[in-house]
N, C-alpha and C positions, 0 to 999 in steps of 0.2 A: 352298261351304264354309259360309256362312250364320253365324247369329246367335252358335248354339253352341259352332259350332267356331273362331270368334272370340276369345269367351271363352275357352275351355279354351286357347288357344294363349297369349293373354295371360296366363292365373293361372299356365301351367306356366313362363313366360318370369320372371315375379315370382315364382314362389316358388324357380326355380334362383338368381335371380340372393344370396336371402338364403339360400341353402344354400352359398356359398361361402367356403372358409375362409380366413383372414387365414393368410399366410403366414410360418412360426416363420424369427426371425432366429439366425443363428447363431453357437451361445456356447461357451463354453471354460470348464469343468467342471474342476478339479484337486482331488484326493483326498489324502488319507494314508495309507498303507495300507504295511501291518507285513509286509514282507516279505524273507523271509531268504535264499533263493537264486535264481541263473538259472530254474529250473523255476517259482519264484514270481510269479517277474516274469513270464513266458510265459503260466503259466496266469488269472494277473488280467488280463493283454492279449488274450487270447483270448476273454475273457467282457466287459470292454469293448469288443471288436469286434464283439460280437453285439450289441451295441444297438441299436438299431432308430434312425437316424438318424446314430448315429459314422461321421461321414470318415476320422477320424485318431485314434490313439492313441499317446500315448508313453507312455513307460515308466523312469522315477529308478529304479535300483537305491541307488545311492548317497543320495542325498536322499529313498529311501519315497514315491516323490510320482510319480502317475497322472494324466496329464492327458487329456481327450476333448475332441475335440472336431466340430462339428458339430449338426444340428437335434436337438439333445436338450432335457432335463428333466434338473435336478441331481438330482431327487428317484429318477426312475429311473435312472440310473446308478450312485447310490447305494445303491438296491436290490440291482443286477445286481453290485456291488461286495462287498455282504454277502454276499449268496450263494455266496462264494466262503469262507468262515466265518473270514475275517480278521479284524482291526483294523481298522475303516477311519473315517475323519470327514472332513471337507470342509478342504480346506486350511485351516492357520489363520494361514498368515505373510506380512506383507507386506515391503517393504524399511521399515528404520529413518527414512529419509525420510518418509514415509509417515504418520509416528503422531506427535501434535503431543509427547507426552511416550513415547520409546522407555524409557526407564531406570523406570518406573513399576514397582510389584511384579508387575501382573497383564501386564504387556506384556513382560518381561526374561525369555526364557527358552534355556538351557544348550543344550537340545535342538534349538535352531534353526539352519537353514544361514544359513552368514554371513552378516552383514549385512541381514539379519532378524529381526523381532519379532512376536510375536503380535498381530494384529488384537484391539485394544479401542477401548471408543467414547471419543468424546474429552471425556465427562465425567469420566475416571478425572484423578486429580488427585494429584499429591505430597505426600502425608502424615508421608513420612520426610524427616529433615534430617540432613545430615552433620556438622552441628555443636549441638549441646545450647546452648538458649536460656540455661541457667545460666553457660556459659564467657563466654557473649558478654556480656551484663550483669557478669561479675566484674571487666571488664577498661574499661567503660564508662566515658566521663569524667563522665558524668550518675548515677554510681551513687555518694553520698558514702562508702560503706564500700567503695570498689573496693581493686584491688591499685596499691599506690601504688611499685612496682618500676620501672612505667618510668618 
């Protein structure tokens, strides 16, 4: 075998072993996507099944909501989603538990299945008050011109 073939055995052993690729963990992808009958629902499941790494797909008629899952990429699924020339964006609701302020303006939304809210960050802060800082002071015992009724 001798000197060379030594070498060449050793570099090709070293350079397989950095050609190996780290192995993708497997994730669960949920969509939104605007769809209006059985045929909708089939034909957006059939093009999430073509993903190159989907196990599993469901399929919400009722709740619009596409879920995959297995060794994917949100980014192409999301691709493979448009394609289909729908409505689509990346889920955006979590449960109300979930969100340190649900009732916030950007997090309250009509359009969500129950018991859900829309995913915002938790700097979003309560800026509305259900009661006008002017009532509360009219009725103050610290305010000398309050309403003296009670």
């Amino acid at each position: 075998m001798g000197v060379e073939g030594t070498l060449e055995y050793i570099s090709d052993l070293l350079s397989s072993v950095k050609k190996k690729k780290k192995k993708k963990q497997i994730q669960t992808v949920a969509l939104k996507i605007r769809m209006d009958c059985e045929g909708c629902a089939r034909k957006v499941k059939k093009v999430l099944s073509g993903v190159k790494g989907a196990k599993s797909v469901d399929v919400d008629l009722k709740l619009q909501k596409a879920t995959v899952t297995g060794y994917v990429e949100a980014k192409k699924v999301l691709a493979a989603a448009q394609s289909t020339k729908k409505k689509v964006e990346l889920w955006p609701y979590v449960p109300y538990t979930m969100v340190a302020n649900p009732y916030v303006a950007q997090a309250y939304d009509k359009k969500a299945p129950p018991n859900h809210v829309r995913k915002v960050p938790d700097t979003a802060t309560v800026t509305e008050t259900t009661v006008d800082d002017r009532y509360i002071t009219m009725f103050s015992d610290e305010n000398p011109e309050a309403c003296s009724i009670m």
